[in-house]
N, C-alpha and C positions, 0 to 999 in steps of 0.2 A: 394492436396499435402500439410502435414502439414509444421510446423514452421523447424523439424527436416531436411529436403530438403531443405531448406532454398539457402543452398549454389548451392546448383544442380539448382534450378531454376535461381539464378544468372547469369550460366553457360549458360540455355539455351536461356534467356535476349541477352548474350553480342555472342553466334552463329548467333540469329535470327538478331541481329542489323548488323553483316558480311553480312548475305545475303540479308537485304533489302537498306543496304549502294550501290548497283548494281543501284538497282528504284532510289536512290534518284539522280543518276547522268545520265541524257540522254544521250545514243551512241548521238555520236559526229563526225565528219567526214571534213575533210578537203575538199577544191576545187576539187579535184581527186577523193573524193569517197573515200579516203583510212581513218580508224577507227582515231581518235586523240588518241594520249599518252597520254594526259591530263588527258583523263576518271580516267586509271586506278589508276594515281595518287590520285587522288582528291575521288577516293571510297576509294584507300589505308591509306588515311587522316582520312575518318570517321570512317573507319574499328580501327584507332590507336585511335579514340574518345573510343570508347568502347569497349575496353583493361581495365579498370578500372572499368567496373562494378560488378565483381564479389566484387573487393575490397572497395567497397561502402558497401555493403552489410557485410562483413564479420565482421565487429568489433558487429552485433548485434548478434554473432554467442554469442559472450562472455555475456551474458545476464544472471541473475540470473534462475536457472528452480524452475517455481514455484511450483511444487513439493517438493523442497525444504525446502519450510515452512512448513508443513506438520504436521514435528515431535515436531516443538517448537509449534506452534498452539495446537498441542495433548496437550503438557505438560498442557499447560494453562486451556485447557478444565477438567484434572484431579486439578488440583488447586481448578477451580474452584466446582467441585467435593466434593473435600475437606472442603470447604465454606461453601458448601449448607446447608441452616440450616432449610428447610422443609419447608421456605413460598418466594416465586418469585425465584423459584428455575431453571424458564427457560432461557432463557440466554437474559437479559432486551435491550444486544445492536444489536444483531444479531435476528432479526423477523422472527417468524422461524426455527430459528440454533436449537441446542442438550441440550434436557432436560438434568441440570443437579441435581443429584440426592441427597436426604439431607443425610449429613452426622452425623451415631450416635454417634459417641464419642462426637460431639455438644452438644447433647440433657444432657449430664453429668452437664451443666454449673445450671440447676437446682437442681442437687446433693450439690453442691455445694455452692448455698445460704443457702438449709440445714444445712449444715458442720457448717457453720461459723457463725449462727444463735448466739451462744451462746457467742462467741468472742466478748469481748469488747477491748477498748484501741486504741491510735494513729493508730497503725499499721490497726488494726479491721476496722477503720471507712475509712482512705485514702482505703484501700482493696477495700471495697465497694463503696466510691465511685468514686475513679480513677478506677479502674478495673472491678468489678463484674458488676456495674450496667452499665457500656457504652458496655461494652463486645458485647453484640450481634449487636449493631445499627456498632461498629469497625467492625466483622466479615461480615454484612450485604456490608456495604463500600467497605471493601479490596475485595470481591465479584465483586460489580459494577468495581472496580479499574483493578481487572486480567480483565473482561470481555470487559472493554476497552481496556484493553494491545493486547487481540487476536483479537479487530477487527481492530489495526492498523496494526498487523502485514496478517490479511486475507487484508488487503487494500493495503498494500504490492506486495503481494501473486496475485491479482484483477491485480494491474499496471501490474507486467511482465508477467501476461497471456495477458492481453489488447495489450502491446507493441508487444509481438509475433503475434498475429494475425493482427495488426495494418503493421508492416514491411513484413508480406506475402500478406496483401492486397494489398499492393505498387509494390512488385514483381510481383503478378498476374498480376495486371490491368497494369505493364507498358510491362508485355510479348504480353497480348491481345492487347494494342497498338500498339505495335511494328509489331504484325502479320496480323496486319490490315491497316495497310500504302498504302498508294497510292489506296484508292477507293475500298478497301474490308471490311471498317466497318466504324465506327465511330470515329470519330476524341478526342474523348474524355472519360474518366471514371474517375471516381468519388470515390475516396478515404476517407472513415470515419474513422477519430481516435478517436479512443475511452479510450485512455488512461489516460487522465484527466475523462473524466469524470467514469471511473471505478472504483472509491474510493468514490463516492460520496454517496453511498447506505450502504456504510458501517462505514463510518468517520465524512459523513455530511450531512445532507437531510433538507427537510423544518420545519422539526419540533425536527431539536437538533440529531445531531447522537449520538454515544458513548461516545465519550471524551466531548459530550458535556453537557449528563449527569454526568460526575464528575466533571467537571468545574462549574454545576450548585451546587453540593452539598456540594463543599467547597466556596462558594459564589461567583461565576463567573457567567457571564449572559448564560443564555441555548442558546444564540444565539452565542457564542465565539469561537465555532469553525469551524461555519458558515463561520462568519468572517474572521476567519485565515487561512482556509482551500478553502474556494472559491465554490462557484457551478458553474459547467462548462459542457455543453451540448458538445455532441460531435461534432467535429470538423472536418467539410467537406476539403476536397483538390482534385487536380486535376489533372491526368497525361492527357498531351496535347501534340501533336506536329503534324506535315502534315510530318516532316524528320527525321530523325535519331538521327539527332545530341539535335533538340528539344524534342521530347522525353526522351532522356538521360539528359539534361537541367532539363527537367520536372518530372523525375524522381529524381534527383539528391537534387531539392527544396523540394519534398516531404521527403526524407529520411532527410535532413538539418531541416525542422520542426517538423518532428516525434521526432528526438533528443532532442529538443526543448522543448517539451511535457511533453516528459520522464523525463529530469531534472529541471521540471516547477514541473510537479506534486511528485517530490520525496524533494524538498523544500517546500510543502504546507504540506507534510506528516511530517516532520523534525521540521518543525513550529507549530504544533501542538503538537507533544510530548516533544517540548522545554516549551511550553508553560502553559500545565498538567503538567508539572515536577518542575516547576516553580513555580505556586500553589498548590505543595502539599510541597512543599521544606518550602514554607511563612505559610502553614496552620499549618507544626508540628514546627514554630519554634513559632508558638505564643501564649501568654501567657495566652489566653480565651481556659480554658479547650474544651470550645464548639465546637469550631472551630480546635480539633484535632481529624479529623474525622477516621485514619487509623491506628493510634496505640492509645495504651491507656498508661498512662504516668505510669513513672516508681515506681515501688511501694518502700515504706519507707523501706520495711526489704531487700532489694538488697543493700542496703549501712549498714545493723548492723553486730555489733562486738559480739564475746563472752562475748565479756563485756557488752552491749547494748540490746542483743537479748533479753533478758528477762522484760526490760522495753520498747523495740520496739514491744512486743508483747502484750504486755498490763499489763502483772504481775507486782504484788509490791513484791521488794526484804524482 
């Protein structure tokens, strides 16, 4: 049953918890032999415990589908498309992922040195070397930079697939509990979430994920998003109970930590593109041509006059 059921198996969680709320309360009997009222009460009591379980369950209904990301990931992968300029043209954060393909209207920036070969003057020399000559190492950059952008948003994409299979693990295993109460199975099953750790293959690994290849290349340590991001092995839990009520207990801590999880690891993700955005905000605002690794700084003739142009271009009047 996928994530889509989601609700339906809630459904059959909180029937199956009605009728083994019966087991969890022994026929009873007065002095005479005749059945107690109490029973009925006191199953009517667990029977009103687990009236709420569909509604535990429901608010994960509201969940991003990660299908979703899909079409912005696409964009990026045409970007990056776009970028490719014929050498490390597979995609350096994703191991792996979609060759992307070089683009030849690039290949023109050689035309281009041509052109201007013969151009002297202000304008001639900032040209070449604010622009013409960083140009490719900037397009190489904003390359790395989209292909970090899409593996935070597949990291994204990773969490709320993780999260839906992590909330119908905890359904299943607390139905198979529930239908094995009282000496038809095991008292216990073992819930793995996997939702922290589903971004770590794509954000952060032992040896520098994406973002931490551009944090390295605007002078950040290749360990930095290591650090800010977290590596986090998945994370065991437990539906438990011998009754009704403890199972729903037990189920109830599990869905309370799974939440837990989910807005642990979508502030590691948050912290991380605060923190690339952070350094690249400090890289174009500083004043070492070197360290403007994403754009190339603005050229002299974007501020000339008619009255200028001809001395911004090199010409004596």
């Amino acid at each position: 049953m996928g994530f889509e059921n989601l609700m339906q198996k809630a459904e059959q969680i909180r029937a199956k918890a009605h009728e083994r709320a019966w087991l969890d309360v022994p026929p009873d009997r007065d002095p005479e032999g005749t059945p107690s009222i109490e029973r009925p009460r006191e199953v009517a009591r667990i029977q009103a415990r687990a009236v709420g379980i569909p509604g535990t369950f429901q608010p994960f209904t509201k969940m991003p589908n990660p299908a979703g990301f899909d079409g912005a990931i696409g964009q990026l992968e045409q970007a990056m498309r776009r970028l490719g300029t014929g050498q490390d043209t597979s995609d350096p954060i994703a191991r792996g992922g979609p060759v992307s393909t070089a683009n030849p209207v690039l290949e023109a920036i050689d035309d281009v040195k041509d052109d201007v070969e013969e151009w002297s003057g202000k304008a001639a020399q900032e040209f070449r070397t604010n622009y013409l000559r960083p140009l490719p190492a900037v397009i190489h950059n904003q390359f790395l930079l989209v292909s970090a952008l899409k593996s935070v948003l597949e990291a994204e994409q990773a969490m709320w697939k993780a999260a839906r299979d992590d909330v119908m693990s905890i359904a299943d295993n607390t139905y198979n509990r529930m239908d094995n109460l009282h000496g038809y199975g095991s008292n216990e099953a073992v819930v793995i979430f996997t939702v922290t750790a589903s971004i770590a293959g794509l954000v952060a690994s032992a040896g520098g994920g994406g973002l931490a290849i551009v944090l390295a290349l605007i002078g950040g340590s290749a360990s930095a998003i290591a650090d800010i991001v977290g590596l986090e092995a998945p994370t065991p839990t437990q539906i438990t109970g011998t009754k009704v009520t403890e199972v729903i207990a037990s189920m109830e801590g599990a869905v309370e930590l799974l939440t837990l999880k989910i807005i642990e690891t979508e502030h590691k993700l948050a912290r991380a593109v605060i923190a690339i955005n952070r350094q690249i905000n400090q890289a174009q605002l500083s004043s070492d041509p070197n360290k403007q690794v994403f754009c190339t700084r603005r050229p002299a003739l974007a501020n000339a006059s008619r009255g200028t142009i001809r001395r911004d271009m090199g010409y004596s009047d």
